[in-house]
N, C-alpha and C positions, 0 to 999 in steps of 0.2 A: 664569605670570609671565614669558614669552618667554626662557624659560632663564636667568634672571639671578639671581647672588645677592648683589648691590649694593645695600644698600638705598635707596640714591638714587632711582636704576632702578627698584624697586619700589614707590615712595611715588610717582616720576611717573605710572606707570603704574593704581595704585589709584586716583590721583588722577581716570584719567581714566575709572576705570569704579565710579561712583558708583551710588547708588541713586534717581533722579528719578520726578518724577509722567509721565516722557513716555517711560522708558523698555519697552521690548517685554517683554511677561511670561518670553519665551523668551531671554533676552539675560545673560547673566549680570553681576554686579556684586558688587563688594567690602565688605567691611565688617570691624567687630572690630579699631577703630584708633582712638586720641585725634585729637582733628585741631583745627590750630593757623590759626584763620581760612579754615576751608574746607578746607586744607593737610592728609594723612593724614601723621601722623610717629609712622614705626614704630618697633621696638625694635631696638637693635645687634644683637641674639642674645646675648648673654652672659648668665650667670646669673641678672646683677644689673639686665640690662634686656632681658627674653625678647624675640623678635618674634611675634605671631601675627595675622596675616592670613585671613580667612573671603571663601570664596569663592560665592555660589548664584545662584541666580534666582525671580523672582517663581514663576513657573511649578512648579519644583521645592518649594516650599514650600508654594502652595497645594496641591498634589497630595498631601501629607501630614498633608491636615487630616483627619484622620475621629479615630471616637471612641475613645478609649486602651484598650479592650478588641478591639479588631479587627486590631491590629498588634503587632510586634513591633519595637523600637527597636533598631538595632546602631550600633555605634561601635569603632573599630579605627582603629590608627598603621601606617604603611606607610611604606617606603621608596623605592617602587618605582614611585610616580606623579611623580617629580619628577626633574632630573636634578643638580641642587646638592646631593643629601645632606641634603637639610630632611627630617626625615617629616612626611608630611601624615596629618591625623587626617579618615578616613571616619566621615559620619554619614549613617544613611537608617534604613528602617521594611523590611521584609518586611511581606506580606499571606497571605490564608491561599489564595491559588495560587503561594505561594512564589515570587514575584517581589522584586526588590531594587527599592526607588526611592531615590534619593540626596538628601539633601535640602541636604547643605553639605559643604565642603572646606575644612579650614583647613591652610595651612603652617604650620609650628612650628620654633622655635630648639632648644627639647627638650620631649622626655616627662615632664613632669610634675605634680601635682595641680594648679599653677598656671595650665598651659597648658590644662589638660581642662576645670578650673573656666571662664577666661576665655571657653575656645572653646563649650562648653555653654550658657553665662549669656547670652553674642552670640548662639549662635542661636537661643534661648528668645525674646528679647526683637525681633531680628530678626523670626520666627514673627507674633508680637505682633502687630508694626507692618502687616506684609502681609496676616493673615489677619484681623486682628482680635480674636483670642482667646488664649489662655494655648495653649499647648504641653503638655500632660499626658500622661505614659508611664506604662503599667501593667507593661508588659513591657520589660525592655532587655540586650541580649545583648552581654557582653567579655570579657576576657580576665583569669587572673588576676596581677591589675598593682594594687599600693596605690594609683599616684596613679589610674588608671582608675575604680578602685569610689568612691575619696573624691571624687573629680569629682562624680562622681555624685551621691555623698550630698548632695554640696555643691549643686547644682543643680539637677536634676529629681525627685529625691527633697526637696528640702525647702520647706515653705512659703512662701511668698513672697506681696506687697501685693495682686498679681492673682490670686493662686490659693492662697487661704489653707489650702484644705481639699483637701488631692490624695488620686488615689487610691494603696493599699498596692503600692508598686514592688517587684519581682523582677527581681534581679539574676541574671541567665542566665548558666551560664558555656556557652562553646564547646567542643563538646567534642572537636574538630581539635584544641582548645589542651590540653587535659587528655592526650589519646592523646600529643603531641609530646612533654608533660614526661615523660610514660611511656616512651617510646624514650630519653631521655638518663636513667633511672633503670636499663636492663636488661640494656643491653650486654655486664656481665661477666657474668648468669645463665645458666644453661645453659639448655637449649632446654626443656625439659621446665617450668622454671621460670616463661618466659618463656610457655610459651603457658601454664600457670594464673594468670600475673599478666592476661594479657590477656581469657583467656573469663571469667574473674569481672566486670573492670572493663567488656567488653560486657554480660555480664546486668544486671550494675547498672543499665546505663546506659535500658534499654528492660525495665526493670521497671515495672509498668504500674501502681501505686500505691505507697503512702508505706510499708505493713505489707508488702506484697510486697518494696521494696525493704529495709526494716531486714532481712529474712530473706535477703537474697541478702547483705547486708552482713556480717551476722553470719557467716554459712557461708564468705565471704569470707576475713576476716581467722583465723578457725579452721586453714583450709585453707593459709593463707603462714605463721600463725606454727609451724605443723607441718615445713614446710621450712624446717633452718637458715640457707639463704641469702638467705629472705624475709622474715627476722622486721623488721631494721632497714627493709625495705621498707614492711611492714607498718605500724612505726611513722610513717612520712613518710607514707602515706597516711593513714593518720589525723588526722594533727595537718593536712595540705594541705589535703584531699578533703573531709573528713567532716565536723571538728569547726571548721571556717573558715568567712570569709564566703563563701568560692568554693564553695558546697557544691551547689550547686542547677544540675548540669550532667548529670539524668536528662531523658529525654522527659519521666516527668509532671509536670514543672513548665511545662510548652510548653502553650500555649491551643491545644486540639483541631484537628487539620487543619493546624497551621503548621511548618515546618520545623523541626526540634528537632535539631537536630548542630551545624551551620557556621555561624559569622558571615560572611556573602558576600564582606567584603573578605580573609577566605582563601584564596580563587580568585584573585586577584590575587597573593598573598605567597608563594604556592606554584607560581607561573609562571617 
């Protein structure tokens, strides 16, 4: 948005890069805005009136049409594509030679289930218009964030006029995101601690079925609530990890062949 965070400036600008029957597939164009006689009028940013602006191109969106078992959907908020302090929310697909294709950008006034719900719901329906078919995700990878997974729920998880009948969606967690909360849980343990909290949470992680993994789990939490410094750990893992929606950040939840650790826009956030 030529570094500006005026919303004037930014409603002239959306203004001028619309979505027409003559524009180039490769060209990008705005969307995910009320518009007042043709006119985009966005939100001030406050609470009580978000902004969120979607950014794609024809091209990028056809390129993410195949069939909801062949991909993997991510989504992730970042800071670090913008220079006004907006986070912008990344949406794309991984394939199973573990490439990222991006399919939209939106700025946001904040992170939350409002802004995931609007920004998900525009690009479903965006999707729509270009490709001519529903948008349906069987796989989707985020982080654990309430408003994130309730986006979700709210949008490509749940039925809807055009797609009454979807398929059963898996919520992936990242598990760069899991190891991070793991570093802000260990820092007082001692070393010894530290690497049984960690080579348990790796087995876990690449146990290569559901009975495979209850048995590392179980051996798991045995083994921390033996050490008195890991019992209260023990319990935060449980209630976070285990017994939550965020539970499903092993490889065997990954369709065979596709990347099963990182959501792509962590390469970005860790730059």
């Amino acid at each position: 948005m030529k570094n500006t965070n005026v919303v004037e400036d930014m409603e002239e600008i959306a203004a001028e890069a619309q979505l027409t029957n003559e524009l180039p597939d490769t060209t990008p164009f705005t969307f995910e805005y009320p518009l007042d006689d043709g006119a985009p009028e966005l939100g001030g940013g406050s609470d009580d009136d978000p902004l969120v602006i979607g950014i794609t191109s024809t091209f990028l969106l056809k390129a993410a049409a195949w069939d909801p078992g062949t991909f993997v959907f991510h989504m992730d908020a970042t800071f670090k594509l913008v220079t006004c302090a907006y986070p912008v929310i990344v949406c794309g697909i991984s394939d199973a030679a573990r490439q990222f294709h991006p399919m939209a950008f939106f700025i946001t006034s904040q992170k939350t289930v409002v802004q995931y719900a609007h920004a998900l719901r525009s690009m479903m329906d965006i999707y729509k218009v270009v490709v001519g078919r529903p948008f349906l995700v069987r796989y989707c990878m985020g982080d654990a964030e309430d408003a994130q997974i309730n986006g979700v729920e709210q949008t490509l998880a749940a039925p809807c006029a055009s797609a009454p009948s979807k398929p059963e969606l898996h919520y992936l967690m990242c598990f760069f995101h899991v190891v991070e909360n793991m570093k802000k849980r260990v820092p007082s343990l001692s070393n010894n601690a530290k690497y049984l909290v960690y080579r348990q949470i790796y087995d876990m992680h690449y146990a290569r079925d559901a009975t495979e993994f209850a048995t590392i789990q179980e051996r798991a939490d045995a083994l921390w609530r033996a050490v008195p410094e890991l019992r209260r750990f023990a319990d935060y893992f449980q209630q976070t990890w285990i017994r939550s929606c965020f539970c499903k950040w092993q490889c065997l939840w990954s369709p065979t062949g596709f990347a099963e650790t990182n959501n792509p826009v962590e390469v970005q956030q860790s730059e």
